[in-house]
Every structure is written in C-alpha cells, then in structure tokens.
N, C-alpha and C positions, 0 to 999 in steps of 0.2 A: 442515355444521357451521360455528357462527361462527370470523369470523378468530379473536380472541379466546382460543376454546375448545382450538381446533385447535393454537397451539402448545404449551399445556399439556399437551393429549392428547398429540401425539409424543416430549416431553420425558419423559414418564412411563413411554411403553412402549418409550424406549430400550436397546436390548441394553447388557448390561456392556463388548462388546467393543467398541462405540461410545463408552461415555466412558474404557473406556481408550485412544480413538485421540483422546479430544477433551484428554487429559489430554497425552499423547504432542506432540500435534499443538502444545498449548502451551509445553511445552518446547523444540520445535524453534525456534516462534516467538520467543519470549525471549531464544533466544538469538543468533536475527540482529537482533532490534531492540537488543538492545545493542550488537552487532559493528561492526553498518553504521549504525545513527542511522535504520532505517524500522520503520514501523510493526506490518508482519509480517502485513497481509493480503493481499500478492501468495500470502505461502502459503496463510494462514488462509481465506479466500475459494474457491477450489478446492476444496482438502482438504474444506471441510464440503459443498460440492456432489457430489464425488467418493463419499468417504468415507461420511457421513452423513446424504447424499438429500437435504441442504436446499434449499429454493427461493434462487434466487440472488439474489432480494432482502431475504430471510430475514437469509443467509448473508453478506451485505454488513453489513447494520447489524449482524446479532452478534460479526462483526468489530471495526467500528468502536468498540463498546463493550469488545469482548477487550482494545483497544490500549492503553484509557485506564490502568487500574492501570498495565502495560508501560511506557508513557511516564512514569508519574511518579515508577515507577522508577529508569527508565533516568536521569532528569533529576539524580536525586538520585546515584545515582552520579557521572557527569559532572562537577556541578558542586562533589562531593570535591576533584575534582583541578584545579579552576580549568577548566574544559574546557566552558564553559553561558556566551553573550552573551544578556543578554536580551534588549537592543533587537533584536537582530536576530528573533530569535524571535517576539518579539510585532510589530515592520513587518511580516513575512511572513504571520504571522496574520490582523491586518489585510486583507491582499490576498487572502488564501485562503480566507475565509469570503464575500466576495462573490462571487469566481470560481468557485467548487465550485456555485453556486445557479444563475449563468450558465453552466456547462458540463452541469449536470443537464438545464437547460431547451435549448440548442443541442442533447441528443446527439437529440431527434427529429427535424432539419434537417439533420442532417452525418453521411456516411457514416462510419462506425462502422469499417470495414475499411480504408479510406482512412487515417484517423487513428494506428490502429494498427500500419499499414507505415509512416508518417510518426516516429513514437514508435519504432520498433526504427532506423529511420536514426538518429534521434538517441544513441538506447544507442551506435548503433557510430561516433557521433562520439562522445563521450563514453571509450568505452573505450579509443580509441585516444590521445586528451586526457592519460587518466590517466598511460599511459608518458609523456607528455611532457613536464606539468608534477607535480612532486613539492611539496607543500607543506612547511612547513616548522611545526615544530610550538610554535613561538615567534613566528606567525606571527598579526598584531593588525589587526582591521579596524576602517578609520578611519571612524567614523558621521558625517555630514554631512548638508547637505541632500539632494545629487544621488544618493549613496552610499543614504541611508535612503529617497528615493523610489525608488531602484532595487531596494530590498530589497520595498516594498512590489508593485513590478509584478510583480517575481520570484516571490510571494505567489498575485499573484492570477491570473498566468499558468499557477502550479502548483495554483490551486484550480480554473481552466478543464479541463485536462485528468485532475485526478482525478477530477472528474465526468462525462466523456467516457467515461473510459475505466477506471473504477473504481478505481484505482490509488494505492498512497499519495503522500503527499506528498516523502518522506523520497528516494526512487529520484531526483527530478528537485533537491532541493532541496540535498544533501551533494556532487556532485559540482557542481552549478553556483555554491555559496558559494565551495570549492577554484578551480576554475575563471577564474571570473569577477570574484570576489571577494579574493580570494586568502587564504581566512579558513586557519587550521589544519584537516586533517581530524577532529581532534577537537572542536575548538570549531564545525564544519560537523554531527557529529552528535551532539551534547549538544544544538544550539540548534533542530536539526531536531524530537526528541525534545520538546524543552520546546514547542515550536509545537503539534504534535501533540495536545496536551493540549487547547490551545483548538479547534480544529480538530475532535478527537473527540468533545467533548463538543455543541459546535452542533448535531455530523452525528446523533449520539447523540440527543438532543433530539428532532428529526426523525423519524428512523426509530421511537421509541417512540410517537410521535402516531400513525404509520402504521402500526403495530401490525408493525413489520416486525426487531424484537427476539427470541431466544431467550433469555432470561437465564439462564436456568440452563445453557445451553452456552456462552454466554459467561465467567460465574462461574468455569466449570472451567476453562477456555481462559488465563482472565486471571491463575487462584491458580498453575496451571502455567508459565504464562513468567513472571508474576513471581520463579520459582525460580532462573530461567537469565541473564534481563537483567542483572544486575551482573555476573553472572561473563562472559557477552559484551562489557560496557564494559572488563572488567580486559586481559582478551584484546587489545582494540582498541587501547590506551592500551602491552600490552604489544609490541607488534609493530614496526617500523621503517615510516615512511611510506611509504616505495618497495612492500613486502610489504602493508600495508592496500591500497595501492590497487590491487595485481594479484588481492587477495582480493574487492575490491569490484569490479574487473572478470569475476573470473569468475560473482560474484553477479547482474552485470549480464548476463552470455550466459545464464544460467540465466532469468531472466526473461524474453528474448528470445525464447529456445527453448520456454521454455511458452506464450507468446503466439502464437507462430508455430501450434506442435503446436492452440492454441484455436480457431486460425482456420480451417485446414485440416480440423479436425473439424466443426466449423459447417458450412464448405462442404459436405462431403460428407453431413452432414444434410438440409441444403436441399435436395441434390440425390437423394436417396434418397425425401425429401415430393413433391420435382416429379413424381418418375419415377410414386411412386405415386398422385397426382394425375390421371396421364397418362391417356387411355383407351389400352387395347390394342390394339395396330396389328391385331388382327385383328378387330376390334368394329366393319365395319364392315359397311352395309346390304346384304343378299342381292338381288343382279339377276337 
C-alpha cells in the first residue's frame, strides 16, 4: 500500500477507544505544556507508539504538529500576564532550527545510548540546580551582545540534541534560561512556548514532505490540549517558585525514568533478535 494511502487507511479503521485515548492523551498533554513551558511530546510520542501502534516516525511528526495550536496557546496565555520575552524566543529559534537538522544528520554517527545516559546526567544536574537556585519572578534578562549570542548557542545546542534524541526543546530550554540566565521561571516557559511555535512549524514542514504526519491524530491531539494549556499556565503562575521548580523536578525524574525504562527495553529486544539469530548449540555436524 502507498505511504500515502496507508495513513489514511489506519486513521479510518481506528477503534473509538483509540480516539478516545488520543483525546485523553491531549488533555494530559496540554496540560503540562502549560505547567512546565514544553511541548508535551516526551508524552505524546510514546503514548501513540504504545497506545495506538504508530510508527515512530509517524508518531514523532504527529506530535510535532499536536504542539503547534498547544504552543500558541500556551503563548497567549503567558504573555496575559507579562510572562513572554520575545527576543529571547526568537535567539533561540534561530539556533534551534539549524541544530535540530545537524542533530537529525549526527544521530547516524553518535551512539544513540551514549547520549541518552549523557542527557539523564544532566537532568540530575539540573534537578538538583533547581533546590539550589530559586528564581525570582520579578526577575529581567539583560539582552546584549554576549547575552543574545549566548541565547542563540543555547538555541542550537537544544536543536542538536532534539534531534538526537527526539526530545522537546522546552525540557532543556526552561531550566537552563532559570539557570544560566537568571530569567523568571515564568518568563523561561512563556518564551520556551513562544519558540516552540517556530520550531514546530519548520519540523512540521518536514515531516509532511515525508509523508510522516497523521493529521487527523494530530487534530484530536492538538483540539484536546488546547482545552488544558491555559488552565496549566494559571496553575504555573499560581504556585510559589520554590514549589514550581520541585514540580518541574519531579517532571524531570519522570522523563528520566521513561528513558531509562526505553533503554532497557531496547536492550532486551536486541538481545531476544541476537538470541534468536543464534544457531542452536545443538545444530551441530553429526561425526
């Protein structure tokens, strides 16, 4: 059957209790991209490979397009309350659309496993960061030269490893603006959010060349969190910074912890192909 063909075929004889886990599965998404300032396909990407058998390249771009209504949501929220910098947004843009094209092309050359124990040390640098520095939410970054090239590396550093390692942009980008930057946690995920926008539209782009869209799970996916996204930013906005960022830390074991659980089952798949690959130790010539 053509590519083509083939996703409209599956989209058609999907079970009802399939779009109601795609509907579900949007809610849930919506409402940590407003919480936390990411995208929401560390869930969305699983969930439909788990859930609803999709190919995981499938599953990637139908994601990336779920995000976009999500993000410009989320944005418009945010920047209600003053809580959206755009330069930052668009520097990091910048960096992130070249990066993503050079980490798609690197991940044939760079161990794949490597990278992703590399990526969970950083989470637990990162979580442990969070107890130590609390932002402050009055808290204004100065754009400059060195400031705005450094937003731009930050950009294209976090487009190298979303294309390594599928992953949004939002997980590395909100804690390192706080961080690094010393931006407010809210003004780190309104501008996350607002990035996101250019970002998923490029990747969007892309994957609909390559025929590697569900739109109509997408559709459901994006009418779904759009339901949840604001009421996730009210949440965000309502919390004390000290309490956001031990919620964004536990968001962040939670990713860890599915990474971990991805790798470990991979392994053990290889290793179930090798075995059955093997000839059997008793297959061997009669003397």
């Amino acid at each position: 059957m053509p590519a083509g063909r083939s996703e409209v075929a599956v989209s058609q004889s999907r079970s009802t209790s399939q779009w109601v886990w795609l509907v579900l599965l949007g809610l849930v998404a919506g409402f940590l991209s407003g919480m936390f300032g990411v995208g929401g396909g560390i869930l969305i990407v699983p969930a439909l490979i788990l859930l609803i058998k999709m190919d995981p390249k499938i599953a990637t771009g139908t994601s990336l397009l779920a995000i976009l209504p999500v993000a410009v949501v989320g944005v418009v929220t945010y920047s209600i309350g003053g809580h959206i910098d755009v330069w930052i947004a668009l520097l990091m843009a910048i960096g992130s659309i070249g990066g993503s094209q050079i980490g798609t092309r690197l991940l044939r050359r760079i161990s794949r496993t490597a990278l992703q124990w590399a990526f969970i040390g950083f989470i637990v640098v990162v979580i442990v960061s969070l107890f130590l520095v609390i932002s402050s939410r009055d808290a204004v970054v100065d754009i400059h030269l060195w400031s705005g090239a450094a937003l731009v590396v930050l950009g294209f550093v976090t487009g190298i490893l979303s294309g390594l390692l599928g992953i949004g942009g939002g997980v590395i980008i909100v804690p390192m603006l706080v961080l690094l930057f010393g931006a407010s946690d809210l003004v780190a995920k309104g501008s996350s959010l607002l990035m996101m926008i250019v970002t998923s539209m490029s990747g969007t782009i892309s994957n609909a060349r390559n025929r590697n869209v569900d739109f109509p799970a997408a559709i459901v996916i994006g009418i779904g969190a759009c339901l949840t996204t604001a009421f996730g930013a009210i949440v965000a906005a309502a919390i004390p910074p000290f309490e956001a960022n031990v919620a964004f830390a536990v968001f962040l074991v939670l990713i860890a912890a599915r990474m971990i659980a991805t790798m470990v089952s991979e392994r053990r798949k290889r290793g179930l192909d090798g075995d059955a690959g093997a000839a059997p130790a008793g297959d061997t010539p009669a003397r």
